[in-house]
C-alpha positions as CSV (number, residue, x, y, z in Angstrom):
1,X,-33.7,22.9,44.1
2,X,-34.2,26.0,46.1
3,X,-33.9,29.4,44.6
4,X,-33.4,31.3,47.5
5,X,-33.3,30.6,51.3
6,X,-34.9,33.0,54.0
7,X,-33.2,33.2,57.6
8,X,-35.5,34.2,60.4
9,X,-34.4,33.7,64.3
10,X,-36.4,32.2,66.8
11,X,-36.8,34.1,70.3
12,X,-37.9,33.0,72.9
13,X,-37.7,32.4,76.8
14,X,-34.5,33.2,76.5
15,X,-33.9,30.5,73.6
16,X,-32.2,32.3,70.1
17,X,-31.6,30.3,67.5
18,X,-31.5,30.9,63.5
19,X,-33.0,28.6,61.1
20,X,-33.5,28.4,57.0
21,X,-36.7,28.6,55.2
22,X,-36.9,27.9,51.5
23,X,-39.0,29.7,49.5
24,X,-41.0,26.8,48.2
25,X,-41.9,26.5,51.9
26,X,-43.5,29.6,52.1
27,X,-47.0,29.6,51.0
28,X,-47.6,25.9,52.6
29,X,-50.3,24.8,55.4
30,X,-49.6,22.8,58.7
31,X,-52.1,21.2,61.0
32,X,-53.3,22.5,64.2
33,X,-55.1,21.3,67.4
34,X,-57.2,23.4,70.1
35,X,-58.0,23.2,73.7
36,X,-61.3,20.6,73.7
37,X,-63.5,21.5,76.7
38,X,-62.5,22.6,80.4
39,X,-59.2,21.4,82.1
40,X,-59.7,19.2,84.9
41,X,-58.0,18.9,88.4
42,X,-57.6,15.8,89.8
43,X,-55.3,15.8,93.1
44,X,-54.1,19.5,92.5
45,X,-53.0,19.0,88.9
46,X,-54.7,20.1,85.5
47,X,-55.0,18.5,82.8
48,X,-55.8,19.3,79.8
49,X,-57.9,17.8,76.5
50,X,-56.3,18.5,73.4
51,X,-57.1,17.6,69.8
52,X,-58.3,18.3,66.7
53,X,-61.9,20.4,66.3
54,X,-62.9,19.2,62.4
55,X,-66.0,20.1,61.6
56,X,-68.3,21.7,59.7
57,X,-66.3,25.2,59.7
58,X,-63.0,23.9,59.0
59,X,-60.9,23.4,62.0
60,X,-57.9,20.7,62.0
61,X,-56.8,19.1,58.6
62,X,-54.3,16.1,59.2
63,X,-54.1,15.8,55.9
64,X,-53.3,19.1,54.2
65,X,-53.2,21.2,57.4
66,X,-55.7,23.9,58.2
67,X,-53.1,26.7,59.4
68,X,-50.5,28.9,57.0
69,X,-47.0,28.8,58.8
70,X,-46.9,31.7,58.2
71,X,-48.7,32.7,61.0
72,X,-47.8,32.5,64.4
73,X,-48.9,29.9,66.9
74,X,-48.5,28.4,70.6
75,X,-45.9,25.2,70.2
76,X,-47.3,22.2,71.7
77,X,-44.8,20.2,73.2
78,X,-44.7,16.6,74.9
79,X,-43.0,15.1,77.5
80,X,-43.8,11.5,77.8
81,X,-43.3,9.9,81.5
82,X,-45.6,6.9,80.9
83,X,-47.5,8.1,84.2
84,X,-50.7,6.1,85.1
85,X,-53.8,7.2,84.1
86,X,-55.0,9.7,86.3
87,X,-58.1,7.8,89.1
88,X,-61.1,10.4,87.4
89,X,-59.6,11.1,84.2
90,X,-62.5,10.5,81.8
91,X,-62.5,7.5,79.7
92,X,-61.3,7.3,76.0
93,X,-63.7,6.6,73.3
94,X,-63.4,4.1,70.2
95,X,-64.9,5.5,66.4
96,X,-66.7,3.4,64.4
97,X,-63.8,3.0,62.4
98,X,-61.6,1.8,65.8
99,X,-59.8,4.8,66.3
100,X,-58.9,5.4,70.3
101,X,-60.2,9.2,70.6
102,X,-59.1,11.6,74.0
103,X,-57.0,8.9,75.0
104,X,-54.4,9.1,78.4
105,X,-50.9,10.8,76.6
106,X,-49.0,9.4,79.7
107,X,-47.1,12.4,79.8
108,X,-46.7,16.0,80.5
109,X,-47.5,19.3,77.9
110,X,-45.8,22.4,77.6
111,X,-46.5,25.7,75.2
112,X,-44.3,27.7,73.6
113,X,-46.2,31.1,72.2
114,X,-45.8,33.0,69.1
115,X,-44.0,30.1,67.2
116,X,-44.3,31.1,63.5
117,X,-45.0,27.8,61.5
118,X,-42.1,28.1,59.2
119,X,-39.7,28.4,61.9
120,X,-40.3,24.4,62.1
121,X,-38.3,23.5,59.5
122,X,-37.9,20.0,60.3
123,X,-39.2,17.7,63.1
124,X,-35.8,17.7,65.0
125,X,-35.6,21.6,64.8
126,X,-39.5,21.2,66.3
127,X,-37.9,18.8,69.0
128,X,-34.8,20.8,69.5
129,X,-37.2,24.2,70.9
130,X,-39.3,22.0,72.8
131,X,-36.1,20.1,73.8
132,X,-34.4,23.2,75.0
133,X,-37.5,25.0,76.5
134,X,-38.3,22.7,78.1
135,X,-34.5,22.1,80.6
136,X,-35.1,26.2,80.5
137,X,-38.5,26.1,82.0
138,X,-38.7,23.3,84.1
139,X,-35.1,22.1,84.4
140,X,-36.4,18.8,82.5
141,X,-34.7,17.3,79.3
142,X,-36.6,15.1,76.6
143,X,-39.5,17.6,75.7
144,X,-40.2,17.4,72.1
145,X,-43.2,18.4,69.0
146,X,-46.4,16.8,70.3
147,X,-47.9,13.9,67.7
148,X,-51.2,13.8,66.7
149,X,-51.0,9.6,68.2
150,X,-49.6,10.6,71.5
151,X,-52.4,9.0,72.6
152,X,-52.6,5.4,74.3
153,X,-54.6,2.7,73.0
154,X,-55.2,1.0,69.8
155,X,-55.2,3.6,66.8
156,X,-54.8,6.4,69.3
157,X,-55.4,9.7,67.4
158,X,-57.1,12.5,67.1
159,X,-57.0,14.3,70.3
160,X,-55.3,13.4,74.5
161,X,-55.4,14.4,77.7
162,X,-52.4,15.5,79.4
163,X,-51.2,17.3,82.8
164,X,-50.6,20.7,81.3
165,X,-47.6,22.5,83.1
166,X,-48.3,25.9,83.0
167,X,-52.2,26.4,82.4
168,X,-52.6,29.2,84.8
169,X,-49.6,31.0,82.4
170,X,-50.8,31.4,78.9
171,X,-52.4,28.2,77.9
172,X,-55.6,28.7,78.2
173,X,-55.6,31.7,76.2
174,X,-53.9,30.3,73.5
175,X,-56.3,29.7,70.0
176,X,-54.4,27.0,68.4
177,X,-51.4,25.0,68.6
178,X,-48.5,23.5,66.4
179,X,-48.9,19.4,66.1
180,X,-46.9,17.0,64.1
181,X,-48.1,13.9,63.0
182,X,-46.2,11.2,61.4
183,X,-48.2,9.4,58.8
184,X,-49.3,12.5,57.1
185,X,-47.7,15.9,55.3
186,X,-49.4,18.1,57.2
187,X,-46.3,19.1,59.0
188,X,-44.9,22.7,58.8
189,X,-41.9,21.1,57.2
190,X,-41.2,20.3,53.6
C-alpha cells in the first residue's frame, strides 16, 4: 500500500516523539482556523474567538482543507471542562441553514507552535501532543486536537470562544492553527 515511509521527530516543549509519514500523505491539504476578532477579558481571563475565515480569498476549507501539512502551523488544542458560559461572553449566532456559529466551547485552549501538518498522522497521535503538552505545561491531563463542533448548541460549528491559556505567550501572533473535524477529510491524516 505504501511504497516508502518517512520518519520525522516531533520537538517540542520538551516533548520528543517519532512518527511515520507515508508518502501518499505528502502532497495532501488539511484545514485550518484563525484568531476571529480581539480576545476579550472578562474577570481577569481571556478568551479567545476562533474559527474558520472562508471567504472570498480562500481561508478555511472543511472540506478539502486550505493548508499543505507540509507546512508548519500552531496546534490548537482543547480541554473541555464544561464551564459555564462566561456573564459578557457575546452571544452565539444561528445561519440560515441552523448552524450554531461562535458558540461557548465550555473549555480551555492551548497552542502548540511550529507543528508541521504531517506530523499528525492520526487523530490519537494529534491527541497524544496535545495530551502530553498539555500535563507539561499546565500539569493538566485530557488536552486533545481541537474539532471544528467544539462548539455548544445545536449544529455547533464553524468557529468558539474559549479561555485561551497562554495568549500573552505566542498566541496571538500565531497566523493559523491545526483543527480536526470529524465529519469531513480535511484532516492532516490519511
Amino acid at each position: 500500500m505504501f511504497n516508502k515511509i518517512l520518519a520525522t521527530s516531533v520537538a517540542t516543549v520538551g516533548l520528543m516523539m517519532t512518527v511515520s509519514i507515508s508518502i501518499a500523505q505528502a502532497n495532501t491539504k488539511a484545514m485550518t482556523w484563525k484568531v476571529l476578532g480581539k480576545p476579550l477579558v472578562l474577570n481577569s481571563k481571556t478568551y479567545v474567538l476562533f474559527g474558520s475565515d472562508n471567504g472570498q480569498l480562500g481561508g478555511t476549507n472543511p472540506y478539502e482543507g486550505d493548508t499543505s501539512i507540509n507546512e508548519y502551523r500552531s496546534l490548537l488544542c482543547i480541554k473541555k471542562t464544561n464551564a459555564p458560559v462566561p456573564v459578557g461572553l457575546p452571544l452565539s449566532t444561528i445561519s440560515p441553514g441552523g448552524a450554531t456559529y461562535a458558540s461557548w466551547s465550555g473549555g480551555t485552549v492551548l497552542v502548540i507552535p511550529n507543528i508541521q501538518g504531517k506530523q499528525l498522522t492520526s487523530e490519537a497521535v494529534a491527541d497524544n501532543i496535545c495530551n502530553q503538552v498539555g500535563q507539561i505545561v499546565r500539569g493538566i491531563s485530557g488536552y486533545r486536537m481541537a474539532e471544528f463542533h467544539d462548539g455548544t448548541g445545536y449544529f455547533a460549528g464553524w468557529s468558539f470562544w474559549a479561555e485561551a491559556y497562554g495568549y500573552k505567550n505566542g498566541l496571538a501572533e500565531c497566523n493559523r492553527y491545526w483543527v480536526k473535524i470529524n465529519d469531513q477529510p480535511a484532516n492532516p491524516w490519511p
